[in-house]
C-alpha positions, -999 to +999 in steps of 0.1 A: -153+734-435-176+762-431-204+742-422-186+726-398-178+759-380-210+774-386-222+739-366-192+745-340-207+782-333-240+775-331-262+766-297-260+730-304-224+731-310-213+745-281-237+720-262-217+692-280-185+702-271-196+707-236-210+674-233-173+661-246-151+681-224-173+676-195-173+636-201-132+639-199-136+662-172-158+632-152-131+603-162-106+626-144-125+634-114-125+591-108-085+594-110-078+624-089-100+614-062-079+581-065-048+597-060-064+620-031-073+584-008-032+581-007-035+610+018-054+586+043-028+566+037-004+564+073+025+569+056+040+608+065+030+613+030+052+589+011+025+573-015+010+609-020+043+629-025+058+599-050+018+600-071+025+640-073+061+637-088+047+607-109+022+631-123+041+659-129+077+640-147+054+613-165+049+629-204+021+612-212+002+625-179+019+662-186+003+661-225-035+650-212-025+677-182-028+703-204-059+690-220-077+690-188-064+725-183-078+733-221-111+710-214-118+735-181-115+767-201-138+759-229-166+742-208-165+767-188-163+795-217-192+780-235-212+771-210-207+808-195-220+819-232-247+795-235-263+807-198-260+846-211-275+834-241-306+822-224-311+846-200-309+874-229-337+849-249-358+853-218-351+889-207-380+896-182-393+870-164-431+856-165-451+872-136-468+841-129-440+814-135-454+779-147-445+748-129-415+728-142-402+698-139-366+711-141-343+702-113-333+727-091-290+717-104-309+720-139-317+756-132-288+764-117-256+752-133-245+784-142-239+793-105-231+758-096-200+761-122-192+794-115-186+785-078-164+747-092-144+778-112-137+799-085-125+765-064-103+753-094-084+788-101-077+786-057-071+750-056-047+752-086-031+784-071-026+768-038-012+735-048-006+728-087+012+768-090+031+763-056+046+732-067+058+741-099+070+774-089+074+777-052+114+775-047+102+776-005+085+738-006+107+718+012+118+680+001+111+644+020+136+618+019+118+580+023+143+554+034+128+523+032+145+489+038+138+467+011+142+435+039+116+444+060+099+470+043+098+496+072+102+532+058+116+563+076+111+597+065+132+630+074+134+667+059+153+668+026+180+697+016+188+695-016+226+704-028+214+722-056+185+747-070+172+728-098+169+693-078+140+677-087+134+640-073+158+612-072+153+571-066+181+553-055+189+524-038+220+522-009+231+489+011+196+471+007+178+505+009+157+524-013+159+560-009+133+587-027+134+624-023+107+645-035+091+676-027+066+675-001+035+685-017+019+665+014+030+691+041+012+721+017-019+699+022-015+695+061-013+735+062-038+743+037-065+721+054-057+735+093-075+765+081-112+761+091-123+789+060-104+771+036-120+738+048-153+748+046-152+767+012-140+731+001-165+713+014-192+738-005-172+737-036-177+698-033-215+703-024-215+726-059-196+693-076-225+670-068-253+691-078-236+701-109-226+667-119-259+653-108-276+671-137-245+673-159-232+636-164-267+628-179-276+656-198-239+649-218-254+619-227-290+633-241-267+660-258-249+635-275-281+614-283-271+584-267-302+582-250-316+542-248-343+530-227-323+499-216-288+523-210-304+557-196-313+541-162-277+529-162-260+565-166-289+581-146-276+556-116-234+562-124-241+602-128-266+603-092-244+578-069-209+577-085-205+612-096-225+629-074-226+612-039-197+588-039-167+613-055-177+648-040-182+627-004-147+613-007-132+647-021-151+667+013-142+640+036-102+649+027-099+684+042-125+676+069-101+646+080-069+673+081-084+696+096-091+671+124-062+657+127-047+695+128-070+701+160-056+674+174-020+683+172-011+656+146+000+656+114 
């Protein structure tokens, strides 16, 4: 056992467990921005709002919830301790720096994460706090008739404080009340600072991710000659050009449509 904590406190340890939590933090990233598309979705918010109750009544979800809330902390704790680490290895820097083939993301994931922090503890403030513990967010009711399909949607009161969601079906009709996460995200993304601190937060997600997602895999020696080119190509166009595009493209698109008086 003590070797194994001696291995856990080492340099190499920590870089293991980052390359772990950061993996699990990537195979969320794919199903959040999943769940983000419902917003384009024409809707007045009904696919998005149901997804958010989903994930927050669902046990299995809640349970890996609070891993990815765990997996955050630590990667970014150890990789906060592994960046003062090497800057106190290398205290004063050469006069006459040598060329290196490090990437510029290489060199800088310690701001590049420090900025993704700073946008997680907001984000999570604005949306995941506010709709666990806002009593203010209002409720949607979605009528939709199951004969034709057509759905209607109108403000919500509910008769009691500790209302939560409810599915039913009336005369042919399916009707589902739940909070209306959706109308936080119209207000949230009408303000222009917000929208752009998003956007750079997003521009932070690519770079880091472009230099993370493969050094996981050299950290974890799975490093093959027929494979690398394989996770070089996932890590520079799925992770980071395809996911932080669709995340920015979300509170550019509601800030639009806030401009133009829609919602």
């Amino acid at each position: 056992m003590s070797e194994f904590k001696q291995t856990l406190n080492s340099s190499l340890g920590k870089k293991l467990i980052m390359a772990l939590t950061g993996l699990f933090l990537c195979t969320f990233l794919i199903v959040h921005v999943g769940g983000n598309l419902l917003l384009f979705n024409n809707d007045n918010g009904f696919s998005f709002n149901v997804y958010a109750n989903f994930l927050t009544h669902f046990p299995p979800i809640e349970v890996i919830a609070y891993l990815l809330y765990l997996s955050i902390l630590v990667h970014a704790l150890y990789g906060l301790i592994l960046t003062v680490k090497n800057r106190k290895a290398r205290p004063v820097r050469y006069a006459v720096a040598a060329k290196s083939d490090a990437s510029w993301s290489s060199k800088n994931m310690g701001l590049l994460g420090s900025i993704m922090f700073l946008f997680i503890v907001i984000h999570m403030g604005d949306f995941w706090f506010r709709y666990h513990n806002d009593k203010t967010m209002g409720f949607k009711e979605y009528r939709t008739d199951l004969a034709t399909g057509v759905t209607t949607a109108a403000e919500y009161k509910p008769v009691s404080d500790d209302f939560s969601h409810s599915v039913s079906t009336e005369n042919n009709v399916e009707v589902v009340r739940v909070k209306d996460l959706h109308a936080r995200v119209t207000t949230s993304f009408s303000n222009l600072i917000y929208v752009i601190f998003y956007v750079i937060a997003m521009g932070a997600v690519a770079f880091h991710l472009l230099h993370g997602f493969q050094s996981a895999f050299r950290t974890l020696g799975w490093v093959h000659r027929k494979y690398t080119p394989v996770v070089y190509f996932i890590g520079t166009w799925l992770f980071a050009v395809i996911i932080p595009l669709l995340f920015a493209a979300m509170p550019v698109y509601y800030y639009y449509l806030s401009t133009q008086g829609a919602h």
